[in-house]
Structure formats: C-alpha cells, structure tokens
N, C-alpha and C positions, 0 to 999 in steps of 0.2 A: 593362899589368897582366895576369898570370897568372891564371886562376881558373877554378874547377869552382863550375856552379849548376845546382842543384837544382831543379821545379817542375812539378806535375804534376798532372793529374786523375784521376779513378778511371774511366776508361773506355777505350777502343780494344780492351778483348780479352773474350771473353766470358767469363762465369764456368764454374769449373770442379767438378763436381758431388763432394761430399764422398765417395760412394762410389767414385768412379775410381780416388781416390786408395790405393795399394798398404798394406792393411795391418801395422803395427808390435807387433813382439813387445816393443819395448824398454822394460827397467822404467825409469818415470820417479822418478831419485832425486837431480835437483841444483833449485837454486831456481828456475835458469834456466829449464827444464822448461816444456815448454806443456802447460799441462790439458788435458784433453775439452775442455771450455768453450771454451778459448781455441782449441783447434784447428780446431772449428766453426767459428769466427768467420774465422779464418785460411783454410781451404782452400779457398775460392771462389777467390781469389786468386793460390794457388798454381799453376803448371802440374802437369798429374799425370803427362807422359809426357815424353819427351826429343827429343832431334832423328833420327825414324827408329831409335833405340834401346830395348832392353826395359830397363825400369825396374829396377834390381837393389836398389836402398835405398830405402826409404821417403821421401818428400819431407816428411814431420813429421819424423825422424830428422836429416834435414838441415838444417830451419830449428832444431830443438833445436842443434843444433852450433854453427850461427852466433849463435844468441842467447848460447849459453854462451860462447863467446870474446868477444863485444862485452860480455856482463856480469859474466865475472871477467877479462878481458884478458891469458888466454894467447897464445902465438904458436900461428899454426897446427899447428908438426906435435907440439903437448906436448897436443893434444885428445885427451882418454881413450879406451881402446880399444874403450867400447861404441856410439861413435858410427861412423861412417862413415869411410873411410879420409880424412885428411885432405886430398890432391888432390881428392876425388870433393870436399867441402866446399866447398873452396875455388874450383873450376870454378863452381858453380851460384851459389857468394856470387858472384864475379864477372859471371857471364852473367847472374844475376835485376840487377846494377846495370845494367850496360850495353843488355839489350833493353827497360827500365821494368816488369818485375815490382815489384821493390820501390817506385818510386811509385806506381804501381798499387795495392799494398797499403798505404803508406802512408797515401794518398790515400783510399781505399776505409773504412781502418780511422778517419780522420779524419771522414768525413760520418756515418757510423755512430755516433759517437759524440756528434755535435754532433746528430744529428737525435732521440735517445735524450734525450739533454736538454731538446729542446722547442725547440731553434732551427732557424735555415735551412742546408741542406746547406752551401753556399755563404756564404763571412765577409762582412761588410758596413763592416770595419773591423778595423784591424790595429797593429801594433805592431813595432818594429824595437832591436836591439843587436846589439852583437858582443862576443865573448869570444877575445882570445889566447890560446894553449896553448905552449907548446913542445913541438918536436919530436925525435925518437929519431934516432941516428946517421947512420941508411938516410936519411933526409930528404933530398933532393939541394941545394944550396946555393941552388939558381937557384928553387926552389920555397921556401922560406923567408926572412925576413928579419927584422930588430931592431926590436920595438916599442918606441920610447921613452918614452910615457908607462905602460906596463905593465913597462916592464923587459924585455922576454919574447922571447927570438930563436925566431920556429918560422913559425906559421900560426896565421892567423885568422879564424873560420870565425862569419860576418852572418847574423842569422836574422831572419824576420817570422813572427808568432806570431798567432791570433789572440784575442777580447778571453777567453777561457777558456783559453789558454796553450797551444793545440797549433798543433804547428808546420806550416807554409804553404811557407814557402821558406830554401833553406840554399843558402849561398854559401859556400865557400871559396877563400884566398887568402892571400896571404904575411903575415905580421904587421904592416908597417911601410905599408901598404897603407890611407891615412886613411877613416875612417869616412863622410865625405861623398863620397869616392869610390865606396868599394864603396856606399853607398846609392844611388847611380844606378842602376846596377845589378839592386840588391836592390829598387829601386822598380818601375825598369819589368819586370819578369816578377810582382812581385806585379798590375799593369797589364795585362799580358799573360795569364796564368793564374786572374788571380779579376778579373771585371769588375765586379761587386760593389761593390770597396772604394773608397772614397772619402777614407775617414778616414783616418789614421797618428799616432802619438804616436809620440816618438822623443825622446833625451836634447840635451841642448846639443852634444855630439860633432857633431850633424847639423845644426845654425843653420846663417845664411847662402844661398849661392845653390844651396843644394839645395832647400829650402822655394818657391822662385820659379819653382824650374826646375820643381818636381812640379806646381805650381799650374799654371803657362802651357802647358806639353808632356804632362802626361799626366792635367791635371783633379783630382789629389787636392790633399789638405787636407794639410799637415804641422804639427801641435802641437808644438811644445819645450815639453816638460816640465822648469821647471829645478829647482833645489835652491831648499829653503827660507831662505828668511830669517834669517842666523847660525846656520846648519846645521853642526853640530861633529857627524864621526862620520856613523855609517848610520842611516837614515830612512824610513821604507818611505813611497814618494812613491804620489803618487794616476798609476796608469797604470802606470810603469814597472815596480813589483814584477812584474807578470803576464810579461812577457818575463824578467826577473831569476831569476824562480821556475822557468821554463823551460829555464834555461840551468843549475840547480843540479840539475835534471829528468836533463838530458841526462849531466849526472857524476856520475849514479849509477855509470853503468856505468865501469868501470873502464879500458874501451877509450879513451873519449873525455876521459877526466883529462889527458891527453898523445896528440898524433900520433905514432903509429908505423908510419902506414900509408905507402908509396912514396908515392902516388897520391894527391891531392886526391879524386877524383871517389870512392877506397875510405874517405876521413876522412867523409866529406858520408855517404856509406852507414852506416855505421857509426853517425852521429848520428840518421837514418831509422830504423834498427834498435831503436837507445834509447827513440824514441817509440814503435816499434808495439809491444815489453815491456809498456808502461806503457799504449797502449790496450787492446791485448788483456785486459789485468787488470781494468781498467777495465769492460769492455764483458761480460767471464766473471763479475765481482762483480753485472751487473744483470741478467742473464739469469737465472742462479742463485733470486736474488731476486725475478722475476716468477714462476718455476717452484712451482704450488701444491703445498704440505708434504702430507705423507699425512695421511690422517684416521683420528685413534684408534680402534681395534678397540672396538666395543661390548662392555659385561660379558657378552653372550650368543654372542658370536661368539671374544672370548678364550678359549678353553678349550682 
C-alpha cells in the first residue's frame, strides 16, 4: 500500500520571535489574507531566516501566497503579481512540508485552540473517516486508483479528528485502498503521536478485525457507530457528524475539492493548510474579543 501520513506535535524547534520577522509593505486585499491577529498567532512558528541566505520576501507574504492557492485553488504560476515570485512560493510550500514547519504550525495552532477553549493540550479521544476525491491529469497512475463504492478513481485521504473537529492525523493513499486498511495505519500514529487517546468512534466501514486488532496491539477502544434504525437518506448520527463536519471543513478550500497535487505528502499539506485558515480565524476572533474596547471620552474631556 502506497501512502503519505501525516502526524505531529508542536515542538523540536524553538519559537520564533514576531519581530525577526522582515517587515511587509503589502496591502492585504484577498479573503485569503492573514490579519495582524492572525499573523501573531502564526509567526512563532514560522522560520524568519533561510539556509545561510538574506531574507528578500517577507515570510507573511509567503504564507499569504500559499493560503491563497490552497483557498481559491490556482496553479502555482497564475499567483498575482503582488505576492512573491511563484518559485520563491513554491520552494518554502515545499521545504516548510518536508523539514515539519507546517506540522509544527499545525500542531502548535491546534493545542492553542483547544487550550483557549478550556480543554487539555493533548486529545483524550478521537474520531476516524475518509473521503475519496479525484484526481487531475498529473496524477501518476500508480498513485491513484477506483473507489468502488464511491465511484471515484483518484486518492483517498483518512483522517482522525478530535471530539471538537480538528484535525490530529491525515493519511493519504490511492482510493481503492479499503477503509480498515488504511485504519491500521491511521490508528497506530494516532497511538504513536497522542498517547492520550484511548477512545475512537469510527463508521461501520471500520467493523471487524480492526476493532480486536486496536483493542489487543495498541489498547484503544473502537466504537461503530452505525446507522439508525430504517434510516432513509442523511441523519446526523451521534459522533460521526464531528469528523463529517471536518471533512466539509477541509472543502472549503478549493485546493482540496480534487487532487491536483503530484505528490501525496503536497495533497496531505494542502489539507494542513485548510485547518490552519480556519484556526488562525478562530484563534484572531478570541484574542480580538479579550482585547478591552476604549473607554468613552467624558463630556469634559470631548471637547
């Protein structure tokens, strides 16, 4: 079985201080756009400096670029010409995938948001599916294959969510690639990576000697959640919606409606990228919100 997986924590590399980072002239005017807010949140994260080279583009200019292509899903070289040349993009999209920047910020923007809410950094309980897509041309033939109960020839990309719907772990893999398969898999690195979880809910896709296997070899619990009782049509089931609602999360962006990436390990990025949009927004609407409003000028002091 082919596959690129994803999993990660928010540590190995120290953060990185918001002023390092090379100031930006550029006016923020697409939706993509990270705020102030959100770029705070973001630039710990970021490296600010390059390999032995002087920094020539701003690294928020850069992440603006890569968000704009994962959320209106151009190709790379049709990116407007206020962003950074599209090589210069596309090098850092790739090296932040390949050295764990972007888990790292995933990761990082993940516990931040869970600890914001009142829970523990770390999930204690998780949740599993997968969604077929189909793939663009470039696809290579040996990386993709025919999903038959979806219809779908492309790639199919497993996710564990946790019980608030952000995502833990992402697997990608050819489509025809059965669901208790890739859950092997997808269990042991959630096993691996969050020692935590004990729990899982997962659909009938996962029955059988996947449930036994997780129980006796890695100690979790697996739940089947099935359909109701003369269920005609969509239902929003106790459990599964939180993963379901994740994965309609993830197709916002226009990138991840269809693979068009070569590269599994660039589809799996791309899916990273979709949730840290959506933290970062998240996490800029609470700060915003703890920030005390001015205080009305007295009638003695207006004048």
């Amino acid at each position: 079985m082919s596959f690129y997986l994803v999993c990660g924590q928010a540590d190995a590399a120290p953060p990185t201080p918001e002023a390092e980072h090379l100031p930006t002239g550029r006016v923020r005017r697409y939706p993509s756009d990270t705020t102030d807010a959100e770029w705070r949140v973001m630039a710990r994260y970021v490296p600010a400096g390059g390999a032995g080279r002087a920094v020539s583009y701003p690294r928020r200019d850069v992440v603006d670029a890569i968000r704009y292509l994962a959320h209106n899903g151009c190709v790379w070289r049709a990116l407007p010409v206020d962003f950074p040349p599209w090589p210069t993009v596309y090098h850092y999209f790739r090296t932040w995938t390949r050295d764990g920047t972007l888990t790292r910020l995933h990761a990082g923007l993940r516990e931040q948001v869970r600890t914001a809410e009142g829970r523990n950094a770390q999930p204690s309980a998780a949740l599993i599916d997968s969604q077929s897509v189909r793939t663009a041309e470039t696809v290579a033939r040996a990386q993709r294959s025919f999903d038959a109960g979806k219809k779908v020839n492309g790639r199919k990309r497993h996710i564990a969510v946790d019980t608030t719907g952000l995502l833990l772990v992402v697997l990608v893999t050819a489509a025809g690639v059965q669901d208790r398969d890739g859950g092997r898999v997808l269990l042991w690195a959630l096993r691996t990576c969050f020692q935590r979880v004990t729990m899982i809910w997962a659909d009938a896709g996962y029955q059988g000697h996947l449930v036994d296997w997780a129980a006796k070899c890695l100690g979790i619990t697996v739940a089947i959640v099935r359909k109701l009782a003369g269920q005609v049509g969509f239902q929003v089931l106790h459990r599964r919606w939180v993963v379901e609602r994740t994965l309609s999360w993830i197709t916002r962006c226009r990138c991840t409606v269809r693979d068009y990436e070569r590269q599994p390990e660039h589809h799996a990025a791309m899916v990273q990228w979709a949730m840290v949009i959506i933290m970062t927004r998240r996490l800029a609407r609470r700060s915003q919100a703890r920030r005390p409003k001015p205080r009305p000028l007295s009638a003695d002091l207006a004048i």
